[in-house]
N, C-alpha and C positions, 0 to 999 in steps of 0.2 A: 414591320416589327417595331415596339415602341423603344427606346431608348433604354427604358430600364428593363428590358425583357432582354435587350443584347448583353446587357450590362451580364445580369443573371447566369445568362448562357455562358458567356465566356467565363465568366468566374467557375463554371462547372464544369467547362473542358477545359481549363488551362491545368494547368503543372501544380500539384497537390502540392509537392515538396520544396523547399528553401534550395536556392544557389547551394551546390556541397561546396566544404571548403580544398584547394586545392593538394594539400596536407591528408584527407578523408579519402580523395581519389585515387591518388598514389598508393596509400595504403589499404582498398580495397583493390587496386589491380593486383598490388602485392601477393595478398592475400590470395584470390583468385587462382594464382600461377602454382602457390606451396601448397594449395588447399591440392589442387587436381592432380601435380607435378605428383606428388604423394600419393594418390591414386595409381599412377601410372608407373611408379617406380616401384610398387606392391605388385602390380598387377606383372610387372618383368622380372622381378626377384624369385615369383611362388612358379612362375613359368622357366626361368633359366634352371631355378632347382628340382625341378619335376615335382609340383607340387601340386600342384592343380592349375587350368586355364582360366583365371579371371578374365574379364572385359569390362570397359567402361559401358553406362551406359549415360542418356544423354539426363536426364533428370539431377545428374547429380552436382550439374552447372545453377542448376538451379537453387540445391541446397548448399552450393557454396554461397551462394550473393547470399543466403540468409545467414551462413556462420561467418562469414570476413566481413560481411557490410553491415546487417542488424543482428548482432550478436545480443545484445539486450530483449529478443523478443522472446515472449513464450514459444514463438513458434520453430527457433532458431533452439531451442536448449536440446543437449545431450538426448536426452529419454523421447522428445518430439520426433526428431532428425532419425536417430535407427532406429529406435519400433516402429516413426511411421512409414518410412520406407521400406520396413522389411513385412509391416503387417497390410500392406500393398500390395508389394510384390505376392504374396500370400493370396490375396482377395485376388490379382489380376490372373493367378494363375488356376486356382478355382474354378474363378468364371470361364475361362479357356478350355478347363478339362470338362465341365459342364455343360455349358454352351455353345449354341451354334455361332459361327462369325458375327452374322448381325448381331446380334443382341450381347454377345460376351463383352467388348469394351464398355459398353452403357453397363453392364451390371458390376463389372470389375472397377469403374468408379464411384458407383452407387455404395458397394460393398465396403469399400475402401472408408469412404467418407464416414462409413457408420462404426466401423470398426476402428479407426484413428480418435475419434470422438468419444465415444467408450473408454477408452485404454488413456483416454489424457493426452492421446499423442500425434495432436493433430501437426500435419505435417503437407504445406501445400505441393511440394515436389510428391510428396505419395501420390496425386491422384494423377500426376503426367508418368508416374512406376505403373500404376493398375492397367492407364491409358496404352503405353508401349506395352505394356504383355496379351493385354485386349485385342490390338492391333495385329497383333502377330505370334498371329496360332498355329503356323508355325515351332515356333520358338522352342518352346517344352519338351517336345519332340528333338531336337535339333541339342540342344542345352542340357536340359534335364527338370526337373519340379523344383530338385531339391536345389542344382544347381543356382538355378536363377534367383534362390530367394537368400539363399547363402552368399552369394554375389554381391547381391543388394546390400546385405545385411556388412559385411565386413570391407566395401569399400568407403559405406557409410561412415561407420567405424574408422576409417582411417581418416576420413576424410574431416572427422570431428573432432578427432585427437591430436592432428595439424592443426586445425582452428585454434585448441585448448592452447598446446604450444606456442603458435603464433601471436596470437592475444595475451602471453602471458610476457612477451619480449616488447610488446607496442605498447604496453601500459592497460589495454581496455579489458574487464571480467570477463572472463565466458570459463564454464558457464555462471550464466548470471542468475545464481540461487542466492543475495545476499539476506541475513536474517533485518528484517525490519527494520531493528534497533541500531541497525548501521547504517541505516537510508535517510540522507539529512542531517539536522540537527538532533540530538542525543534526545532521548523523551523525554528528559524534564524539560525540558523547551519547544515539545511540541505537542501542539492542540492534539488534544486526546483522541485520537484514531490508531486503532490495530490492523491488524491484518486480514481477521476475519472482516470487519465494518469496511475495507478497501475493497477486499476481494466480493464482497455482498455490492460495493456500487458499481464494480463490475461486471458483474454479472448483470444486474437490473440494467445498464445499458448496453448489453450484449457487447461487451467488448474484454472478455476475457482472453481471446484471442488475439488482441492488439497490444495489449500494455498488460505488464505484471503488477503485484500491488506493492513490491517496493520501489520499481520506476515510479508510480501514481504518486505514491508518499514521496518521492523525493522532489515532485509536481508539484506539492499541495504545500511541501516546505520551503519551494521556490515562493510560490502565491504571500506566503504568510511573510516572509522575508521584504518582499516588496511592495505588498500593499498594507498588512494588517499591521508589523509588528512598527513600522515608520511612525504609522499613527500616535504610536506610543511611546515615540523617542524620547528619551528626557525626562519623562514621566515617573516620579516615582509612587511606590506604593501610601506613602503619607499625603502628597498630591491628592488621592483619587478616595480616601475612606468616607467611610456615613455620614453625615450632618446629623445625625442622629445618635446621640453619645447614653444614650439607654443603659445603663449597667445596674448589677444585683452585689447586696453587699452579703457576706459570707452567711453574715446571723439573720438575713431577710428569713420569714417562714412563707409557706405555698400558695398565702393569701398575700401578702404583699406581690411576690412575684410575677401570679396569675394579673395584678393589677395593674403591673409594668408592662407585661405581653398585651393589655388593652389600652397604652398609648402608644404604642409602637407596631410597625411591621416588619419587625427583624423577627425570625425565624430562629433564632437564639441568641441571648443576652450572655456578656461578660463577666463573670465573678471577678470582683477586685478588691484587694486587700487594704486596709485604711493607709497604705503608703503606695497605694497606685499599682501595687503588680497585678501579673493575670494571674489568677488561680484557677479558674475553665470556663466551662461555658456550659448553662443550662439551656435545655432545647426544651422546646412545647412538645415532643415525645416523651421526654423526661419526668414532666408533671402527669402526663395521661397516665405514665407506668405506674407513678408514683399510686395514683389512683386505684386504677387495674388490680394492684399487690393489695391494696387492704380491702378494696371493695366496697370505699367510703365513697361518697358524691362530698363529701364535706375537704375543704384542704386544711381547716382548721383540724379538724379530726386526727388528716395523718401525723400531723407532729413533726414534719422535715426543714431541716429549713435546706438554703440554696446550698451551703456546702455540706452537703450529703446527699444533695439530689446530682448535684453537677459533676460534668465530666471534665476531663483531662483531653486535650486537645495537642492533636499530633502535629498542627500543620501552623505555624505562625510565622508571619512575614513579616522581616526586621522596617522600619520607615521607609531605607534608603534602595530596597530591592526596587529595578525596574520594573514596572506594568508589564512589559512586554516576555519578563521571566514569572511573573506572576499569574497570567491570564493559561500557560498550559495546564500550569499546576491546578486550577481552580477547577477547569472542564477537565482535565482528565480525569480526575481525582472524585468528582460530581462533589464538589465542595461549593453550600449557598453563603456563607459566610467565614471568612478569617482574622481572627485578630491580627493587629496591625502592633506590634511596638521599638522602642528604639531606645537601645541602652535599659533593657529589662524595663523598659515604663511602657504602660497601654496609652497607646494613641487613640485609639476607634478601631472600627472594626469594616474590613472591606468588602464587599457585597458583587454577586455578580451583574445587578442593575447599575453599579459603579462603574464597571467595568463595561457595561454597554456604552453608558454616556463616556466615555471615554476614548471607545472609540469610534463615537459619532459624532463628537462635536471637537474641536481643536483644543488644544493645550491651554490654550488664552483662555479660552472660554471655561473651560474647567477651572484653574484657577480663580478665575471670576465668581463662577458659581462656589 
């Protein structure tokens, strides 16, 4: 075996996970003991009181390590944990009252899997639920249908509403349904991704059942924190504008202005007032409209000039605004250019190609350029 073929190997059977911290251990044995302790102490309360005989069963060790240790995961939420162990228990007792021994625990996992999946409530303790009722045919007989799946269902239930409690005295969410807009930094400072665009890269790499999309977004707010928004320290928006200082004066008409969009590659020019201010900005939609309406090929014809064609403009960034508060707003927002000014005077106007080289090349170099 070659060297790098061991290398390989080992890298693919060694330990997926990070050293936990000693802090993280504790509080999952913790966790552990109140999660099942609470099981058990339901299960002797409804029994001292003549309520009915619960029992533990062994799966439910298993959906403790996902609600005291990865309480973050899809797989680990409220609706996951009891519908998917109850609609297990369900599918394993089906295939038992259907089936013969061989083939009942294969179909009461098979069952399971399809039915947690459906329902949204995939749940990996369900298919060792389908597996122990499959196994022991028995059981049904001995318990009851409705028993066993009512069992499931309400020690689950306890056992997740310890977790809720638990987790709420340690500092960590569960469950972890938080809205977006609180995952990270606040949206005006973050690259324009929602939740459906998360939840859809999710899926595309079939890992919808690994990570949620505000875990992902709080991922992607790490990234941008460390790598993209650095780039941009110091930076500000007068730093990074056009060299391309193109502007329209109020009384230009639709042949002067069509004449300025053919020395330039901005995508819309600045109206400014004979003392410098903005007053909006004409787009090259603008003129086509302007067209469109009368039904003329001539601009001479239509009669407009720039302030009557141009718009008022929502978004304008003062000089001394950061690049790196500048660049969400621009992609979120799908903005190709914004005026730039400082103390109510136009600077230029900032472009998302500025915003590339900005952060492709260092600071020096920008200001050199």
């Amino acid at each position: 075996m070659q060297p790098n073929e061991r290398s390989s190997l080992w890298t693919a059977l060694s330990p997926a996970m990070p050293w936990p911290r000693k802090s993280d251990v504790v509080q999952a044995m913790a966790g552990g003991v109140a999660g099942i302790a609470a099981c058990a102490l339901s299960i002797w309360l409804m029994s001292a009181g003549g309520v009915m005989q619960l029992f533990l069963i062994a799966p439910l060790g298993a959906t403790a390590v996902l609600v005291f240790v990865v309480p973050n995961s899809p797989l680990a939420q409220p609706w996951s944990a009891v519908m998917g162990n109850t609609l297990s228990a369900v599918s394993g007792v089906g295939a038992v009252s259907l089936l013969d021994p061989p083939f009942a625990p294969v179909a009461a996992v098979a069952l399971a899997f399809a039915v947690m999946m459906v329902c949204r409530a995939l749940h990996p303790p369900g298919g060792a639920v389908a597996l122990l009722i499959g196994l022991a045919p028995g059981l049904p007989a001995e318990a009851g249908l409705f028993m066993i799946c009512f069992n499931t269902a309400v020690l689950t239930f306890v056992l997740v509403l310890s977790g809720v409690l638990f987790h709420r005295f340690t500092g960590r969410k569960y469950p972890f349904r938080t809205n977006l807009a609180e995952a990270g930094p606040p949206p005006q400072l973050r690259i324009g991704l929602n939740e459906n665009n998360l939840s859809d890269v999710l899926s595309k790499l079939h890992q919808s059942a690994n990570l949620g999309a505000v875990d992902l977004a709080r991922l992607v707010a790490a990234v941008e924190a460390e790598l993209i928004l650095p780039r941009l320290d110091g930076a500000r928006c007068a730093d990074a504008i056009s060299g391309d200082r193109t502007t329209v004066e109020p009384d230009d008409n639709l042949g002067e202005i069509l004449k300025k969009f053919g020395r330039t590659d901005l995508p819309a020019l600045p109206v400014l007032s004979r003392t410098g201010q903005l007053l909006g900005l004409v787009r090259q939609k603008d003129l086509l409209g302007v067209l469109a309406r009368t039904g003329s090929g001539d601009f001479r014809a239509a009669g407009a000039t720039a302030a009557e064609v141009m718009q008022s403009t929502a978004t304008v960034f003062d000089g001394n605004l950061p690049l790196g508060k500048a660049l969400p707003i621009m992609i979120g927002d799908r903005l190709e250019i914004v005026p730039v000014c400082e103390n109510g005077v136009f600077l230029g106007v900032l472009t998302r190609s500025a915003l590339m080289e900005a952060l492709t090349f260092p600071r020096a170099a920008l200001n050199a350029a």
